[in-house]
C-alpha positions in Angstrom: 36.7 6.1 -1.0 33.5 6.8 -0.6 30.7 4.9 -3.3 29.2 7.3 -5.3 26.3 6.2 -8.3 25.3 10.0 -9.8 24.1 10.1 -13.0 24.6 6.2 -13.7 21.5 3.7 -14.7 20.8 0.5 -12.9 20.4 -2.3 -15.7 22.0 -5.6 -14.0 23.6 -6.1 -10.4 27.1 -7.5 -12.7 27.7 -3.8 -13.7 27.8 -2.9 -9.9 30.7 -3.9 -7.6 29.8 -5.6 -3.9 30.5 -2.2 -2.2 28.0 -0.5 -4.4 25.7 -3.0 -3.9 26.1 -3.2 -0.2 25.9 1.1 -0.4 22.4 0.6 -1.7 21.4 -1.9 0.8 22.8 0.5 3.7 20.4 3.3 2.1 17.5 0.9 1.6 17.8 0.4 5.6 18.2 4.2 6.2 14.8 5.1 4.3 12.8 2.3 6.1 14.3 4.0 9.1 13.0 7.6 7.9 9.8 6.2 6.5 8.8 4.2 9.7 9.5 7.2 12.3 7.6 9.5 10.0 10.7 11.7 9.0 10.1 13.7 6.0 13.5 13.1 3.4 11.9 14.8 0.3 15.5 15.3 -1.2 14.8 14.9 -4.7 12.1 17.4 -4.8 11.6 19.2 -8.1 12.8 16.3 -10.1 10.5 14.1 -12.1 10.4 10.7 -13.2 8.4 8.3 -16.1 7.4 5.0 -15.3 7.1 3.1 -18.7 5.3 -0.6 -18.2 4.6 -3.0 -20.8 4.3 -5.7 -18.0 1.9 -4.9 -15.1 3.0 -5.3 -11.3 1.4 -4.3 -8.0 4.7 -4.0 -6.4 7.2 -2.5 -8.7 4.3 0.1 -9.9 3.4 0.7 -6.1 7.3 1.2 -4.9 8.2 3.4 -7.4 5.4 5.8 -7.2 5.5 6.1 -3.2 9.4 6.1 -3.4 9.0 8.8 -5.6 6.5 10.8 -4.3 8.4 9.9 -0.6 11.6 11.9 -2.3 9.1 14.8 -3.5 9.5 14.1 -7.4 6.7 14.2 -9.8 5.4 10.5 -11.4 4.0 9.9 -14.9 2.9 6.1 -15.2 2.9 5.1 -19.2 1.2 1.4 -19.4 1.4 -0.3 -23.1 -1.3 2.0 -24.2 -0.3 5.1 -23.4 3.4 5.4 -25.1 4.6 4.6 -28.9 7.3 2.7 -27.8 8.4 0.4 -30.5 5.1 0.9 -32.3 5.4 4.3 -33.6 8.7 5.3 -32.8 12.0 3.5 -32.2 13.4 2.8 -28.7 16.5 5.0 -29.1 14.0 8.4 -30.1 11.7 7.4 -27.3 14.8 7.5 -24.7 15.7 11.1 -26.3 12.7 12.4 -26.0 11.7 11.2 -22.7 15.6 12.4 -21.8 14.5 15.8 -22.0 11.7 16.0 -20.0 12.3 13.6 -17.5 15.6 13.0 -14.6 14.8 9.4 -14.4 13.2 7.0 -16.5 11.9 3.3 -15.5 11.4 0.6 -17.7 9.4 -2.7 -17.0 8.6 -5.2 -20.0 10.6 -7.6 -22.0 14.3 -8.0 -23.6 16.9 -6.4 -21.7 18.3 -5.2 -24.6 15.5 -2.6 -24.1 16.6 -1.2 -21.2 19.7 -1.5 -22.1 19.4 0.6 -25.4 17.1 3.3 -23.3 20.2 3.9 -21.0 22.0 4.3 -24.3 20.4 7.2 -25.3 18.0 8.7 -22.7 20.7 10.8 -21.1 19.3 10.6 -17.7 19.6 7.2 -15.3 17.5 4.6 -16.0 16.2 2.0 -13.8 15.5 -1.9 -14.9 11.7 -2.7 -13.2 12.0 -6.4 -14.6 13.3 -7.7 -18.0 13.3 -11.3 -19.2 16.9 -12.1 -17.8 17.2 -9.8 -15.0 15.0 -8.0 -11.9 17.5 -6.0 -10.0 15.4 -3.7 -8.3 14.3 -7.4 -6.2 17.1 -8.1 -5.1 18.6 -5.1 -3.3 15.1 -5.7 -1.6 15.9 -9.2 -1.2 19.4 -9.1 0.3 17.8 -5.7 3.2 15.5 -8.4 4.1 17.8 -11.0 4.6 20.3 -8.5 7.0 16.9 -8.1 8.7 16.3 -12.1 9.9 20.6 -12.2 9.6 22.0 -9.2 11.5 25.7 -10.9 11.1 25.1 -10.1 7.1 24.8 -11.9 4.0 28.4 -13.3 3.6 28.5 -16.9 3.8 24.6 -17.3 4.1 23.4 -20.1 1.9 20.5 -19.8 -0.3 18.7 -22.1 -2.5 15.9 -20.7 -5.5 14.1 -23.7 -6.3 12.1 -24.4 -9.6 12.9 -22.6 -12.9 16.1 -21.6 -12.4 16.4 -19.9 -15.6 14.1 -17.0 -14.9 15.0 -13.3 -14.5 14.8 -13.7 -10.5 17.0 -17.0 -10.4 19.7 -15.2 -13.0 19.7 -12.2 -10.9 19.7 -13.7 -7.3 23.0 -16.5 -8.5 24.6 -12.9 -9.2 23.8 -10.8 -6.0 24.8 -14.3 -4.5 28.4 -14.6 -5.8 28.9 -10.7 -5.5 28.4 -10.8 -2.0 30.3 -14.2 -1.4 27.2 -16.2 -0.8 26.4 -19.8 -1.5 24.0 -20.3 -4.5 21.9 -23.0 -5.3 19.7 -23.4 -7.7 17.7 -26.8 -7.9 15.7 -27.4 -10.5 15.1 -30.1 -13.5 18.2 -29.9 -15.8 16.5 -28.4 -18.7 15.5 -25.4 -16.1 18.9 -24.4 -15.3 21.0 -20.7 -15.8 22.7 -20.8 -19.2 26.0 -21.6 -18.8 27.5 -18.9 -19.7 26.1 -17.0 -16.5 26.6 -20.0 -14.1 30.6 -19.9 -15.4 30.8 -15.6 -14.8 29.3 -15.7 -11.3 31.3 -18.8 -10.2 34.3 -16.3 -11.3 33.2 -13.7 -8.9 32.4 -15.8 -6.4 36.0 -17.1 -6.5 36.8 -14.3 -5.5 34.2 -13.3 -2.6 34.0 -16.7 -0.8 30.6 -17.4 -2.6 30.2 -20.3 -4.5 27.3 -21.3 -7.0 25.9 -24.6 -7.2 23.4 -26.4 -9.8 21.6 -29.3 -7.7 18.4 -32.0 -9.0 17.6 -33.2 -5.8 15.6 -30.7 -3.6 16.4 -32.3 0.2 20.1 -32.4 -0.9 19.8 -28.9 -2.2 18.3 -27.6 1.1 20.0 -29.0 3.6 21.5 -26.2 5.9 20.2 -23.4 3.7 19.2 -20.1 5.7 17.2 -18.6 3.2 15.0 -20.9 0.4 13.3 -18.8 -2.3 11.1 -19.2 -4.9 9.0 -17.9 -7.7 6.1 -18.5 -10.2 6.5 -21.5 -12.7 5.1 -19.6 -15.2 6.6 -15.9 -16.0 4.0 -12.7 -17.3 4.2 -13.2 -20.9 4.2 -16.9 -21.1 1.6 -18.7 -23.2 -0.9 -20.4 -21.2 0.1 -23.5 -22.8 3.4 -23.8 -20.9 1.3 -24.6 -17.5 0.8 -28.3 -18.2 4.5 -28.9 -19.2 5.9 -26.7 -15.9 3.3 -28.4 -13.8 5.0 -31.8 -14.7 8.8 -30.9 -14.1 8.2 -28.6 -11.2 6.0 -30.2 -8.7 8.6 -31.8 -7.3 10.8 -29.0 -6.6 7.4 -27.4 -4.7 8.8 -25.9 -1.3 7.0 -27.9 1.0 7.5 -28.1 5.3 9.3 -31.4 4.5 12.0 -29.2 2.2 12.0 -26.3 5.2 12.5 -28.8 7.5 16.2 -30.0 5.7 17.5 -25.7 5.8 18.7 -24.3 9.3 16.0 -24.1 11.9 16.2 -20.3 12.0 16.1 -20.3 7.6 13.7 -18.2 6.5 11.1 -18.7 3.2 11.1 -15.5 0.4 9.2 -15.2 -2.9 8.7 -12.3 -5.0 5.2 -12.3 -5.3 2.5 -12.8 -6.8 2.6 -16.6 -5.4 0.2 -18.9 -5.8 0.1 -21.0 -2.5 -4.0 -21.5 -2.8 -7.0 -21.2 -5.2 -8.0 -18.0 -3.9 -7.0 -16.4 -7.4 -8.7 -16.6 -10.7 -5.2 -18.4 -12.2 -4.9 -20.7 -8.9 -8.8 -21.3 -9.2 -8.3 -22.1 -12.5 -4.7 -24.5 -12.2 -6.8 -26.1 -9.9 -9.9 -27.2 -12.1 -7.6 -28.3 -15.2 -4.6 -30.1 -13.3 -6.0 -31.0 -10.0 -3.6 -29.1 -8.4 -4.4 -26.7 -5.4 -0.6 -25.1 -4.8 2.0 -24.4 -7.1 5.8 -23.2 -5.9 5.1 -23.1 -2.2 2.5 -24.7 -0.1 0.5 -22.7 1.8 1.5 -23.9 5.1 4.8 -22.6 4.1 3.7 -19.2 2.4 1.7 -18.6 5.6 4.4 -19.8 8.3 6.7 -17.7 10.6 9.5 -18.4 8.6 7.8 -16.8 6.0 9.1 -13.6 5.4 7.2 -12.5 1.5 5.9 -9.0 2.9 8.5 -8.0 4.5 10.3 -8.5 1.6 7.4 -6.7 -0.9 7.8 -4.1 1.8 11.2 -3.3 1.1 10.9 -3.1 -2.6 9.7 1.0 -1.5 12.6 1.3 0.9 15.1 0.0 -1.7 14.2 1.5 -4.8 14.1 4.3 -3.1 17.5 3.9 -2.8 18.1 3.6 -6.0 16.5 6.2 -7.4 18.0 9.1 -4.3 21.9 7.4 -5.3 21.6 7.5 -9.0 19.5 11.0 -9.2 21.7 13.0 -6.0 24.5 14.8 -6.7 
């Protein structure tokens, strides 16, 4: 039966099944292949969509606006300032009125019960740009760039996320993972780990895709054999700045290094969602640097900058697969 996602939002990757996943991964591949041979696929023209931020991002901001212009839909951008979201009028009247003027609505910011609730009532698909627990948008993107290096597909491919594992990125990649019967790892100090209740719903489904999720301490027993080793920032947007000295202390060790590429498969490859901070060449890195004497964070720079490395590729295919989003939940 052929996968059809008309008219529905896209909050978290567990209300999708594999196929419908996989769909949007096939399409993500399709409008790369459009968008590099310069063939126009304006099929959503007419339509328009709203962008509401209350966290900033180069990449999400970027990928929808050119995937949307791409498709030939009108783009309002709202940042913090310019919408009365929560301030001056409740989520549920905000997602009515945007609803009504609007055939798409994105949300980037904070508690996913958020996005959740402007799904409730908007009336037109909405599409999660990053909450606290999840980033879905990131992973379609992830998993096209993975078939890229791994033309023999996902299944069976082991990846390991390694620091703190209890982020929006870690949560969402141990669920694309198990959906799409991969082996998850996710190494990080105990305290750093996916609440359990998530760790005991993806092991479920990956019973029953051939996936399997795994909670590892040690980082060269965590890697070894991996084909794909990802990473992210120890320190989310929206974080006090006081968490830095406490992260900096439990992490370092799980810092992907060439001695921790060297344990994964010769051909694995190295992803992070960006922004990374692999040098001082940043105010924050600059900064890390002066107070804690420490010059990289989550991935040395030998690694960020290495062959294996494939972090643009991936930031790349954000465009290419939220474009896929937006064309399967807005067609029809």
């Amino acid at each position: 039966m052929p996968v059809s996602l008309s008219g529905r939002s896209f909050l978290k990757l567990l209300d999708f099944t594999p196929e419908e996943i996989r769909y949007l991964i096939r399409l993500g591949h399709e409008f790369k292949r459009m968008k590099l041979e310069g063939t126009p696929h304006r099929h959503l023209k007419g339509k328009n969509i709203v962008l509401l931020f209350e966290k900033t991002s180069t990449r999400t901001r970027c990928s929808f606006e050119v995937a949307g212009h791409d498709l030939g839909m009108g783009v309002t951008y709202l940042d913090p300032a310019g919408s009365q979201m929560g301030k001056k009028e409740s989520i549920a009247d905000t997602a009515r009125v945007l609803g009504r003027m609007f055939d798409g609505i994105e949300y980037r910011g904070y508690g996913q019960e958020i996005v959740e609730e402007l799904a409730e009532y908007a009336g037109v698909p909405v599409w999660n740009g990053l909450t606290t627990e999840f980033h879905p948008t990131q992973m379609i993107a992830d998993l096209m760039t993975i078939e890229e290096q791994f033309p023999q597909g996902a299944r069976g491919l082991k990846l390991v996320f390694m620091g703190d594992a209890q982020n929006n990125v870690a949560n969402s990649l141990m669920v694309v993972c198990a959906k799409l019967g991969m082996h998850f790892v996710a190494c990080g100090p105990a305290e750093q780990m996916p609440a359990a209740d998530l760790v005991e719903t993806c092991r479920a489904i990956a019973a029953e895709t051939g996936g399997s999720v795994t909670l590892e301490e040690d980082p060269m027993a965590a890697c070894k054999d991996a084909n794909v080793i990802y990473t992210d920032v120890w320190v989310s947007m929206g974080e006090p700045d006081e968490v830095w000295a406490e992260r900096i202390k439990h992490l370092e060790k799980f810092r992907v290094t060439k001695e921790v590429m060297a344990m994964a498969n010769p051909d694995a490859i190295f992803l992070h969602c960006l922004p990374a901070f692999h040098d001082t060449n940043t105010t924050t890195g600059a900064d890390i640097a002066k107070r804690f004497g420490v010059t990289e964070m989550e991935v040395e720079d030998d690694v960020f900058e290495s062959k294996q490395s494939k972090v643009f590729d991936e930031a790349e295919n954000r465009m290419h697969t939220i474009k896929a989003v937006m064309y399967a939940t807005l067609c029809g």
